[in-house]
Backbone bond lengths (Angstrom), bond angles and torsions (degrees), N, CA, C in turn:
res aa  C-N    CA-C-N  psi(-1)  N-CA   C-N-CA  omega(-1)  CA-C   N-CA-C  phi
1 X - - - 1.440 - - 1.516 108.75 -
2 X 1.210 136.67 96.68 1.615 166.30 175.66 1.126 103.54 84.72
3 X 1.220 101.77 -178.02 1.805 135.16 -179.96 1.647 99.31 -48.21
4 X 1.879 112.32 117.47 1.205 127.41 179.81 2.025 91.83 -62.92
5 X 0.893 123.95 -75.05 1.626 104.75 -179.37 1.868 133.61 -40.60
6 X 1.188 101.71 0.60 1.338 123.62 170.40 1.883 107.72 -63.02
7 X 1.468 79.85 -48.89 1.548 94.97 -167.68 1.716 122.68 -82.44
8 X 1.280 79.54 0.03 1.998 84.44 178.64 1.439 93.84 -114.28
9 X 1.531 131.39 -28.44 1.528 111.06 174.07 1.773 115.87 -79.73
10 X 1.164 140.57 14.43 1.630 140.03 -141.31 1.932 94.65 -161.02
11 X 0.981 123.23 158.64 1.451 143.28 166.30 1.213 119.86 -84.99
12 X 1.586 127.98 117.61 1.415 130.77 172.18 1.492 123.15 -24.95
13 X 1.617 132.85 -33.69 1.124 153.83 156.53 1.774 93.99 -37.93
14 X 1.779 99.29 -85.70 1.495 83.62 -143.60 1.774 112.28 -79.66
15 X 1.512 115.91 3.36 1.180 112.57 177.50 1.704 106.91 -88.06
16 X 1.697 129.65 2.81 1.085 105.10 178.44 2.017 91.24 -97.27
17 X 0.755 133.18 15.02 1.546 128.20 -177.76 1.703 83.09 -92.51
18 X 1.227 141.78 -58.54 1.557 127.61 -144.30 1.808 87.88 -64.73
19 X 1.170 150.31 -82.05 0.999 145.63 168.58 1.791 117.17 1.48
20 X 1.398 111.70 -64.44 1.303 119.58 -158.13 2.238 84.94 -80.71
21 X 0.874 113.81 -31.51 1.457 98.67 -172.17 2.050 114.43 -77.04
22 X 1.948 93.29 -12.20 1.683 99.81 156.23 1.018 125.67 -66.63
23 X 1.578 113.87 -45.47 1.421 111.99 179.92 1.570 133.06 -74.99
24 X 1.700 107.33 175.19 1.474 104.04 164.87 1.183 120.65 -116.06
25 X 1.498 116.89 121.70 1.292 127.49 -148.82 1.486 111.58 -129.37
26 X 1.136 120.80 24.19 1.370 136.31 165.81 1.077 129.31 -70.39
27 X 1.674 126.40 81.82 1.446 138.99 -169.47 1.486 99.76 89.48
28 X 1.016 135.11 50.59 1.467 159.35 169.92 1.209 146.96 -118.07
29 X 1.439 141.20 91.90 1.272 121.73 -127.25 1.466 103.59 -110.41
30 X 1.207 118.40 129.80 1.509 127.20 -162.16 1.806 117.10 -105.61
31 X 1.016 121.20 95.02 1.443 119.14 -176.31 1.063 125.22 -87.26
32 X 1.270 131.20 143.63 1.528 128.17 -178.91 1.738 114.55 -145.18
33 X 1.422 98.03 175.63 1.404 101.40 -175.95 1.463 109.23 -105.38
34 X 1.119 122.74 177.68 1.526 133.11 -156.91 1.668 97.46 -65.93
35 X 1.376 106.71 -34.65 1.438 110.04 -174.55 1.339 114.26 -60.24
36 X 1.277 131.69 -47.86 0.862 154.35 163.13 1.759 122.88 -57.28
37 X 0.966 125.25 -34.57 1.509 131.61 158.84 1.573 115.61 -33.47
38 X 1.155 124.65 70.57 1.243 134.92 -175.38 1.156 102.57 -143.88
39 X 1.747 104.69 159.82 1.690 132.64 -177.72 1.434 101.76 -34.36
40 X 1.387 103.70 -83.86 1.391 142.13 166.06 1.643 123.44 7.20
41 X 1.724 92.48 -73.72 1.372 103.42 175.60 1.773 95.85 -94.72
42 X 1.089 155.61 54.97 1.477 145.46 156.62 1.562 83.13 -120.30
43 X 1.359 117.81 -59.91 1.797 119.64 -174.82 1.429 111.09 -41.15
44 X 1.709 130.22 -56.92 0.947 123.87 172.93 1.347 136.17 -62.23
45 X 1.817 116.61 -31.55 1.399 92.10 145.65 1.422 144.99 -101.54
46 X 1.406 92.12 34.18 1.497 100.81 162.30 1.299 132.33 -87.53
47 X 1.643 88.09 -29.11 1.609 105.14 161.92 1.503 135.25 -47.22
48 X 1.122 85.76 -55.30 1.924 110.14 159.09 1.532 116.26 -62.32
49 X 1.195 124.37 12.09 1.511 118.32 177.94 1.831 94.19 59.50
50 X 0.876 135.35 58.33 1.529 132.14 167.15 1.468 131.63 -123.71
51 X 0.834 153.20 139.31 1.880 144.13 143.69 0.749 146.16 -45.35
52 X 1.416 131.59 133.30 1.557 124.25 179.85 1.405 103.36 -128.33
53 X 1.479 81.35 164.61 1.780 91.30 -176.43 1.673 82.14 -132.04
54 X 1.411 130.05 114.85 1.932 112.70 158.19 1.424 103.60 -108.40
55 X 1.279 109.79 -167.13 1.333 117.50 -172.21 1.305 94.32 -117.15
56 X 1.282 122.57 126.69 1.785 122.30 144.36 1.044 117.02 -104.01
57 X 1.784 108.68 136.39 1.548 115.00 162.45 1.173 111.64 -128.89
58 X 1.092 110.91 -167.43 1.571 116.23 -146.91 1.832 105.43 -76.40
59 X 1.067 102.01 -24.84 1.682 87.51 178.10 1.358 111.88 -91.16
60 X 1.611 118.97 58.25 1.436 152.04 -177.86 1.603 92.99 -166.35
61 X 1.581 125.40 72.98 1.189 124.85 -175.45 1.759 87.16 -81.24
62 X 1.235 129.70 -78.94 1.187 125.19 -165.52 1.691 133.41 -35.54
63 X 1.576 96.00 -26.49 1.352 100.17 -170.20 1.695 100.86 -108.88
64 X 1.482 123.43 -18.89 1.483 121.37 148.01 2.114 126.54 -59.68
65 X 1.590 91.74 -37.33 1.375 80.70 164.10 1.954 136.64 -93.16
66 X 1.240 82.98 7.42 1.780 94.67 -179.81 1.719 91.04 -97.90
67 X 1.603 130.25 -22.37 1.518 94.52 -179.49 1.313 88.89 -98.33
68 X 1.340 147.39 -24.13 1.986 140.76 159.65 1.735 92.50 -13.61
69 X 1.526 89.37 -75.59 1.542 97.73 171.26 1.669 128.66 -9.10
70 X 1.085 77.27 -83.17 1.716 100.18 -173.14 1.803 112.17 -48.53
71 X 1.120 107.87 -47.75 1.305 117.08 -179.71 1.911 113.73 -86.19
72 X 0.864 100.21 -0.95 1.613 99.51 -169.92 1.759 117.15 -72.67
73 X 1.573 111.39 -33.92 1.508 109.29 134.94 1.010 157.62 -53.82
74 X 1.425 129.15 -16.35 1.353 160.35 121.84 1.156 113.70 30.03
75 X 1.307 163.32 121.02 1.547 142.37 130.41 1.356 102.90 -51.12
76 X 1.743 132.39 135.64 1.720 113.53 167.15 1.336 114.57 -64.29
77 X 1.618 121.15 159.37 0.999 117.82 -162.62 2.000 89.11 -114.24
78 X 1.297 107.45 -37.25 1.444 109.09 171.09 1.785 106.15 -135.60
79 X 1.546 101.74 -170.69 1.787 95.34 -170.43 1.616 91.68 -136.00
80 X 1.192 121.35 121.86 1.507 121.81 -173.41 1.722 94.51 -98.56
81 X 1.152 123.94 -175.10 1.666 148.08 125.14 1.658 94.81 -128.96
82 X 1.465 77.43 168.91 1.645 118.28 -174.93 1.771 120.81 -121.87
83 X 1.803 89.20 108.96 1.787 90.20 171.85 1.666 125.66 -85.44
84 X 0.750 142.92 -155.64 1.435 156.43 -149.89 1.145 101.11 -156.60
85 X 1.492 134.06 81.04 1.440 137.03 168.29 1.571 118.37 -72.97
86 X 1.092 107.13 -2.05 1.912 120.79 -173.38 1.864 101.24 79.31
87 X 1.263 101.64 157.10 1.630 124.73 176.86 1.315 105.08 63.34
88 X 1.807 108.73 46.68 1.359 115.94 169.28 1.380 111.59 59.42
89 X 1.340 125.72 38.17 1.929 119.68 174.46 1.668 81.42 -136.16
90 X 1.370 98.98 141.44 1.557 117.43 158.24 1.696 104.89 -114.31
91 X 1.270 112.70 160.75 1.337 136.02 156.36 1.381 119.30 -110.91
92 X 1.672 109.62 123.65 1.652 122.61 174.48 2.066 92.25 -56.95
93 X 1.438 81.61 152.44 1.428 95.59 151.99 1.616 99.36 -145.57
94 X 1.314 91.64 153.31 1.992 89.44 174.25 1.765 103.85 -88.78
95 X 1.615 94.85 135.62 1.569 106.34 -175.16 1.493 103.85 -91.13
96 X 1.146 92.39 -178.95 1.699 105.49 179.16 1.525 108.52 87.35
């Protein structure tokens, strides 16, 4: 999606918004990686009537512990663990 020299003059940030402001993303669920977990790109597809899913980790203490927060009343709805895929990312698996 555009001109490969686009992407070496501009920041991973703001070249994944030109994309998401092509599409139609209305009731659409948009996932991203930790890198990407910014204002920026959550605003724009919100703009679009769309969803996101980002990743927070911990060096986003404030904004990992306000959704801890959020969910900490919760009944669980499922029960994960967490593997060690290497380069610091784990993958849930559902236990039990």
């Amino acid at each position: 999606m555009g001109d490969p020299a686009t992407f070496k003059q501009t920041n991973e940030i703001r070249t994944a918004i030109s994309p998401l402001e092509l599409l139609g993303l209305q009731d659409k669920d948009i996932t991203a990686d930790a890198l990407l977990t910014q204002r920026s790109i959550a605003q724009s597809v919100r703009n679009r009537l769309g969803h996101y899913h980002l990743t927070v980790k911990s060096n986003h203490a404030a904004l990992l512990t306000d959704i801890e927060r959020g969910f900490a009343d919760r009944p669980p709805t499922a029960h994960f663990s967490q593997i060690s895929c290497g380069h610091g990312r784990s993958e849930p698996l559902p236990s039990g």
